[in-house]
Residue frames as qw, qx, qy, qz and C-alpha x, y, z in Angstrom:
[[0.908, -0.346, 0.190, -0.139, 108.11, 139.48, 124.40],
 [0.917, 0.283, -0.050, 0.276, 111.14, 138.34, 122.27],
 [0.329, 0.652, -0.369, 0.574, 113.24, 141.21, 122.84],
 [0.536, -0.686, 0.232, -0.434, 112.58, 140.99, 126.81],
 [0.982, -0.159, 0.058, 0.085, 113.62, 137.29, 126.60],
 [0.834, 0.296, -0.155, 0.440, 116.59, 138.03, 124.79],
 [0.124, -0.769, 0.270, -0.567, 117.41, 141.28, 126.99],
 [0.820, -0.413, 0.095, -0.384, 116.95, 139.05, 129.80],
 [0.962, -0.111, 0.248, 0.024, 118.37, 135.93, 128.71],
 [0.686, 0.699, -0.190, -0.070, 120.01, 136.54, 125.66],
 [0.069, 0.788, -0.576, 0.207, 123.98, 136.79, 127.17],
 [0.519, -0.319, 0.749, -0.260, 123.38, 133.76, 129.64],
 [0.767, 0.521, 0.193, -0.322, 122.20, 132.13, 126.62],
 [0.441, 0.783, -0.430, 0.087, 125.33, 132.58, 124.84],
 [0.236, -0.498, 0.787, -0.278, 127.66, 131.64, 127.55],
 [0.848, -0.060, 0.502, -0.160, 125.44, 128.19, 127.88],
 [0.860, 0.456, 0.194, -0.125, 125.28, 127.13, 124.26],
 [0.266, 0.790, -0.527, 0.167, 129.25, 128.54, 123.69],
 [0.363, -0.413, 0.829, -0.104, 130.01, 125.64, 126.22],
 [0.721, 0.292, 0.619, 0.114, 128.29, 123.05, 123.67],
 [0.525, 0.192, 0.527, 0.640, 128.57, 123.10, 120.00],
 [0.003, -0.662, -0.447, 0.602, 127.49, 126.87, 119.79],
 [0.375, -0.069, 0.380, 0.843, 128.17, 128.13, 116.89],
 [0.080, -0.606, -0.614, -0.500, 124.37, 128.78, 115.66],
 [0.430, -0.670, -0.487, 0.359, 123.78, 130.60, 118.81],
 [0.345, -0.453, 0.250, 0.783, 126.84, 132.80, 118.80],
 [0.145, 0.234, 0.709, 0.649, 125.80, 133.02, 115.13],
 [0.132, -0.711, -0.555, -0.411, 122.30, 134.22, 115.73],
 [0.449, -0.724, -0.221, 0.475, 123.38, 136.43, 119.01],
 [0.340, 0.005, 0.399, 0.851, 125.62, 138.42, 115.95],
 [0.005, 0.410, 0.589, 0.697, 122.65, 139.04, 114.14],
 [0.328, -0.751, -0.546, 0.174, 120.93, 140.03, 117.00],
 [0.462, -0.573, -0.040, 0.676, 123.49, 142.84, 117.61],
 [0.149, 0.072, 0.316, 0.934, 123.07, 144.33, 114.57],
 [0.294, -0.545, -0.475, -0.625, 119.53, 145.22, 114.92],
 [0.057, -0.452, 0.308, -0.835, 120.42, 146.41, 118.75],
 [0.825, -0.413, -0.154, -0.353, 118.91, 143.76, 120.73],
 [0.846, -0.399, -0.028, 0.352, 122.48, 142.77, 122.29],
 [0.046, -0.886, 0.455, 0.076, 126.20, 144.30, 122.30],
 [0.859, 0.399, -0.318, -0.033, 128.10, 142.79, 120.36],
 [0.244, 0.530, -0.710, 0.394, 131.09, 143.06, 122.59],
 [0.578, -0.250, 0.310, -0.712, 129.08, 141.41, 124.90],
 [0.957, 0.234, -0.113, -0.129, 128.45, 138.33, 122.86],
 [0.658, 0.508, -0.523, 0.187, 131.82, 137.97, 122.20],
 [0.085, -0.621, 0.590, -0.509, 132.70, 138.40, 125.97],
 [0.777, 0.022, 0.511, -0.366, 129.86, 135.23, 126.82],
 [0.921, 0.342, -0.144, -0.116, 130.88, 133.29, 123.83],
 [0.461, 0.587, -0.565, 0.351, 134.64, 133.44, 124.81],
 [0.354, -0.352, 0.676, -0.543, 134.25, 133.04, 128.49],
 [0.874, -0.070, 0.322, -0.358, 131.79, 129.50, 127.66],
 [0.891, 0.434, -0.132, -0.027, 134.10, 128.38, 125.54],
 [0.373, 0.684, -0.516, 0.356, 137.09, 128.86, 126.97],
 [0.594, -0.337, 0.527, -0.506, 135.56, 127.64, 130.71],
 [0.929, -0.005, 0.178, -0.324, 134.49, 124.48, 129.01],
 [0.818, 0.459, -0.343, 0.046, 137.42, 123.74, 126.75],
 [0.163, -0.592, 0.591, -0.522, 139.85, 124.28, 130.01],
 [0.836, -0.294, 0.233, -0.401, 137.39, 121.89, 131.69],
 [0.950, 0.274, -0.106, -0.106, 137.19, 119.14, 129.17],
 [0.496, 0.516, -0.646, 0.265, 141.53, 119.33, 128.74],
 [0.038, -0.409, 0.841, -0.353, 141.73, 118.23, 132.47],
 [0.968, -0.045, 0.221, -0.115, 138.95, 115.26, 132.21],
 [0.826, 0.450, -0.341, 0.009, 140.85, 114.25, 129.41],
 [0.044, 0.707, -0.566, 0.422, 144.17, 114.94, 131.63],
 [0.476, -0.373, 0.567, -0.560, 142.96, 113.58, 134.84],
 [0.708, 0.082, 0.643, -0.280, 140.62, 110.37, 133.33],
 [0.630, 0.461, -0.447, -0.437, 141.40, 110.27, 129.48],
 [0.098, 0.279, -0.950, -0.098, 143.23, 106.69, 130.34],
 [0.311, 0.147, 0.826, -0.447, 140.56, 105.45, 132.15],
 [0.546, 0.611, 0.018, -0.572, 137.94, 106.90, 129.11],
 [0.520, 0.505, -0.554, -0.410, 139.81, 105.23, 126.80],
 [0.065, -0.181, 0.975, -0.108, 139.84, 101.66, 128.26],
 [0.383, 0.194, 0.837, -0.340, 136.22, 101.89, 128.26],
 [0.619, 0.696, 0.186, -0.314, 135.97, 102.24, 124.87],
 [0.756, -0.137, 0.525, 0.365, 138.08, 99.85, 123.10],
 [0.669, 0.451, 0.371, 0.460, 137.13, 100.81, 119.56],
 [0.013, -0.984, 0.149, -0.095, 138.03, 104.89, 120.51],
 [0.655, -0.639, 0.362, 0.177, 141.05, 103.60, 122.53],
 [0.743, -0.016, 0.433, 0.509, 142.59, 102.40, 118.87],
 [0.400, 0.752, 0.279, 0.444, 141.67, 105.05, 116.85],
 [0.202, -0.958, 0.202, 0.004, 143.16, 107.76, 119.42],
 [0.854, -0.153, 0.255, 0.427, 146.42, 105.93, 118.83],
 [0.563, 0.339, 0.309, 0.687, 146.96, 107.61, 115.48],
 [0.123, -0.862, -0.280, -0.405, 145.42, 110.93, 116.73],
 [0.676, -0.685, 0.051, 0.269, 147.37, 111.28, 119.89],
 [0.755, -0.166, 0.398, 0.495, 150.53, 110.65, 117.58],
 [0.314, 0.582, 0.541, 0.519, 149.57, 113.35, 115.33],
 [0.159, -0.940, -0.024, -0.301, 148.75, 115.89, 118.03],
 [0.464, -0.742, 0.226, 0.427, 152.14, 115.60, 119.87],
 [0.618, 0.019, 0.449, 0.645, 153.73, 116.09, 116.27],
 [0.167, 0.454, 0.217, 0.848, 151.57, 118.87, 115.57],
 [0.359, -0.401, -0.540, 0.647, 150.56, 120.29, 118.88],
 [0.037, -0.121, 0.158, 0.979, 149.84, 123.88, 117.96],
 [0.218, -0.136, -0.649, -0.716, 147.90, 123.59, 115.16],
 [0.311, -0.329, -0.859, -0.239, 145.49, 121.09, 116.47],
 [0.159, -0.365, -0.455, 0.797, 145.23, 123.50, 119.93],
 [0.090, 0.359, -0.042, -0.928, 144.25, 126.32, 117.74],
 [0.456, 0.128, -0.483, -0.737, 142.46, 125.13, 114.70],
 [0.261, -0.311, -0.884, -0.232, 140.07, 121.99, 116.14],
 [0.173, 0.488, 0.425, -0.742, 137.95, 125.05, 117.62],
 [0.319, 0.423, -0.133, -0.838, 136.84, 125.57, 114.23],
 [0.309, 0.173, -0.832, -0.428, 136.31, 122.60, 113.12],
 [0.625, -0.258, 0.177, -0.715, 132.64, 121.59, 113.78],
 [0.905, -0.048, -0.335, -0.256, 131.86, 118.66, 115.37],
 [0.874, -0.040, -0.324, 0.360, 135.04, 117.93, 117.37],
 [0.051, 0.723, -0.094, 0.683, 135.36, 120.66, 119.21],
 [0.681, -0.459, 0.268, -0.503, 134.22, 119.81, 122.60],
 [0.941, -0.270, 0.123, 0.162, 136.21, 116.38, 122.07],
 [0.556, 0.623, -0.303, 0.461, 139.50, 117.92, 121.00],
 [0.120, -0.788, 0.445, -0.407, 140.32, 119.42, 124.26],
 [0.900, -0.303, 0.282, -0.133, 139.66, 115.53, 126.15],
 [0.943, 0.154, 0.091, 0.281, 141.95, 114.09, 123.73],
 [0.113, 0.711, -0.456, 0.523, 144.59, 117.47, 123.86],
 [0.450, -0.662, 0.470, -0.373, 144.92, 116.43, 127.71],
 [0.984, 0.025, 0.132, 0.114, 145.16, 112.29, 126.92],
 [0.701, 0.520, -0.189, 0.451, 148.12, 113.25, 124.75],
 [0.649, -0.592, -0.127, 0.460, 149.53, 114.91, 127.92],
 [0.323, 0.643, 0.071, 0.691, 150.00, 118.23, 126.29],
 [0.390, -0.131, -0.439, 0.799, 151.39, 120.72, 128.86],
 [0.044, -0.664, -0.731, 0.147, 149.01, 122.55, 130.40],
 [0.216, -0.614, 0.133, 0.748, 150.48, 125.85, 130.03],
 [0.119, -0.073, 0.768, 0.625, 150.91, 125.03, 126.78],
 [0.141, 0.363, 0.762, 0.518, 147.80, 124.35, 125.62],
 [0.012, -0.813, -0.567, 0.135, 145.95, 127.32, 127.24],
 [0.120, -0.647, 0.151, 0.737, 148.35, 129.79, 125.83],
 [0.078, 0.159, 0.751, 0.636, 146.85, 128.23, 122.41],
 [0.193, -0.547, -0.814, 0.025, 143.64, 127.89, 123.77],
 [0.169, -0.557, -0.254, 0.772, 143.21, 131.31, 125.17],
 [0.091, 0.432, -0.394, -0.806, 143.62, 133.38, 121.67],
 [0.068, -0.149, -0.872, -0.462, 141.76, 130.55, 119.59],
 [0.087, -0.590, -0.767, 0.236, 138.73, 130.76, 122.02],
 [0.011, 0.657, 0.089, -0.748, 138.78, 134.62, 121.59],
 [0.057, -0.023, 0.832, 0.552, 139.16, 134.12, 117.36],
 [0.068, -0.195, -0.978, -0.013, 136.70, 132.02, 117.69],
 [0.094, 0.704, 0.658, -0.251, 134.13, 134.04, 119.28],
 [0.038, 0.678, -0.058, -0.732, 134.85, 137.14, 117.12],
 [0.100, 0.093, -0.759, -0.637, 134.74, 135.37, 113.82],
 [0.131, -0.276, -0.914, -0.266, 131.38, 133.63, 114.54],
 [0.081, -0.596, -0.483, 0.636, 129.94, 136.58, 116.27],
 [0.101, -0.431, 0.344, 0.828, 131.38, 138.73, 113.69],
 [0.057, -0.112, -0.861, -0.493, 129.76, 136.50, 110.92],
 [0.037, -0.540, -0.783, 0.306, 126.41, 136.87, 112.64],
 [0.124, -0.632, 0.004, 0.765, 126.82, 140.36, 112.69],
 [0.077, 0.176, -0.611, -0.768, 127.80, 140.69, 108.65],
 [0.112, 0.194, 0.956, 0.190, 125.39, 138.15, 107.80],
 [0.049, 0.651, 0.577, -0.490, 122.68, 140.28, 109.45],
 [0.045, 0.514, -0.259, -0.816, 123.62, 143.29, 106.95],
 [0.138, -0.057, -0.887, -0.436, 122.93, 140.78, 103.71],
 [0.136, -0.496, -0.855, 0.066, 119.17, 140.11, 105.22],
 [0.002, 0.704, 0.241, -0.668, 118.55, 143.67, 105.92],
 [0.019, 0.130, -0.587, -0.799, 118.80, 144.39, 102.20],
 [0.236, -0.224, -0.845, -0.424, 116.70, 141.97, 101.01],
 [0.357, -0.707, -0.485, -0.371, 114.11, 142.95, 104.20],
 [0.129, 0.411, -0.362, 0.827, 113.72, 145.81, 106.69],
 [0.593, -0.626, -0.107, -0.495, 111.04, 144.19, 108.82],
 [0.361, -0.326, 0.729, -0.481, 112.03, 143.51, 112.76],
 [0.898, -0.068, 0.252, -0.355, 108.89, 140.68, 112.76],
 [0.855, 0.430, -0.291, 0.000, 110.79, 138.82, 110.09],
 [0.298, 0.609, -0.684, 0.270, 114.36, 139.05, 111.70],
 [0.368, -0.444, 0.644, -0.503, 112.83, 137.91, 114.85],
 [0.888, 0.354, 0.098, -0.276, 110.64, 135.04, 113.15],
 [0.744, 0.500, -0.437, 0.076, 114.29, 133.91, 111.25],
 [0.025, -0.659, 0.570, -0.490, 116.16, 134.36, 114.50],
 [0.693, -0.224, 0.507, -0.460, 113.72, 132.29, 116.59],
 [0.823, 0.459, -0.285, -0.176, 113.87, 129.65, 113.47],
 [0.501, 0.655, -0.532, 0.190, 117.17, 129.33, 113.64],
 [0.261, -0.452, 0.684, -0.509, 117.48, 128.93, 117.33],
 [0.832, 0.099, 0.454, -0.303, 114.55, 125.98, 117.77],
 [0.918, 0.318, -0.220, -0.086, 116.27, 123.96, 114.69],
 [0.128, 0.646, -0.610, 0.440, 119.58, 124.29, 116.59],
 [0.581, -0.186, 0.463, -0.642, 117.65, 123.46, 119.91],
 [0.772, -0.284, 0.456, -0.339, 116.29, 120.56, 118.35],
 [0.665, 0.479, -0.562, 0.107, 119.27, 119.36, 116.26],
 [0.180, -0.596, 0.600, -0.502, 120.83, 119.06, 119.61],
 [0.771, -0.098, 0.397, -0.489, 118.08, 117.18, 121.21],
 [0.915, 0.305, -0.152, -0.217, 118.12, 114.65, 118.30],
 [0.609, 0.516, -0.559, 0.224, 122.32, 114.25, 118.42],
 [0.001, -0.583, 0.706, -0.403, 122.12, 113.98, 121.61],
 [0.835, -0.023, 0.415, -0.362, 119.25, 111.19, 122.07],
 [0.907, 0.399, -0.128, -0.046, 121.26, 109.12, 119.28],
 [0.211, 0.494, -0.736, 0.411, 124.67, 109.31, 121.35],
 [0.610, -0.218, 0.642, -0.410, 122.70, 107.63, 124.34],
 [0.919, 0.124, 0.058, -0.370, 121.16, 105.37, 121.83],
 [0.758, 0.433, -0.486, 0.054, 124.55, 104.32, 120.27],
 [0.046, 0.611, -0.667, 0.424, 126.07, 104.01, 124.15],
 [0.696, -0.179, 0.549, -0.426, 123.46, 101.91, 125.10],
 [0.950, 0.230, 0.064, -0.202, 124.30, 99.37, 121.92]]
C-alpha cells in the first residue's frame, strides 16, 4: 500500500511540499530513491520545478504588492528597512544562499522583489540555487539512506521511519501554520 501511494503520489508530492518549506520531504523522497521506490533524478526534477515555480511567484508578489504588504504591517515595514539595505548591497549572495537557510526561504524571494531587484537578475541567481538546492537535499536523503541501511536491512522499518518522518513534518506544518493565523489575528 505504501509503495503504490508513493508510486502514485510520491513525485506530485514533492513538487507540492518543494513549494513550502520542503526540505523533510525532498529529504525523505532521497531516501526513498535509494531503496528504488522513486528516481532520484526525478525528485530532483519535482523539487526544482516547486521551488523554483514558487520562489519566481513569491519575487513578483513581493514586486507587484511588497509596498502595499509592508504598510500593513508596520512592525515588518521597519525591520525590512535594514534588510532591504543589505540585500541591494549584497544582492547575490542573499539570491543564492537564503534558499538554504531554513525558515526564510519562502519569505526571501517577497522581500528580493520589495528591494526591486531586477528581475533578470534575480532568476539567473535563482535558477542555479533552486537546482543546488534540490540536489543537495535530495542528495542528502539519498546518502543518509546508505547510513540506515547499515545499521538495518528491513524495507518495513525504512517505510515505518519514512512515514514517521513525513506525518511529524505534516504536522509541524499544521501547528506553524495555525500559530501564524493565531499571531495575525492578535
Amino acid at each position: 500500500m505504501f509503495q503504490e501511494f508513493i508510486q502514485q503520489y510520491g513525485y506530485y508530492a514533492v513538487f507540492l511540499f518543494a513549494c513550502i518549506e520542503g526540505e523533510i520531504a525532498v529529504l525523505t523522497a532521497g531516501f526513498l530513491c535509494q531503496h528504488g521506490l522513486m528516481s532520484l533524478k526525478l525528485v530532483i526534477l519535482f523539487a526544482f520545478l516547486g521551488t523554483f515555480i514558487t520562489e519566481q511567484c513569491l519575487f513578483f508578489v513581493g514586486r507587484i504588492y511588497g509596498t502595499r504588504i509592508l504598510q500593513k504591517y508596520p512592525k515588518i515595514e521597519q525591520k525590512s528597512v535594514k534588510i532591504i539595505a543589505f540585500l541591494r548591497k549584497y544582492d547575490a549572495a542573499f539570491i543564492f544562499g537564503s534558499r538554504f537557510i531554513y525558515g526564510i526561504r519562502n519569505f526571501s524571494p517577497i522581500v528580493i522583489g520589495i528591494a526591486g531587484i531586477n528581475p533578470i537578475k534575480f532568476s539567473s541567481f535563482n535558477i542555479p540555487a533552486a537546482f543546488i538546492w534540490s540536489v543537495v537535499i535530495a542528495g542528502a536523503g539519498y546518502l543518509f539512506s546508505d547510513a540506515i541501511e547499515v545499521a538495518k536491512s528491513n524495507v518495513q522499518i525504512i517505510e515505518i521511519i519514512a512515514l514517521t518522518v513525513l506525518i511529524v513534518w505534516f504536522v509541524a506544518f499544521l501547528f506553524k501554520r495555525q500559530q501564524r493565523r493565531k499571531n495575525k489575528l492578535m
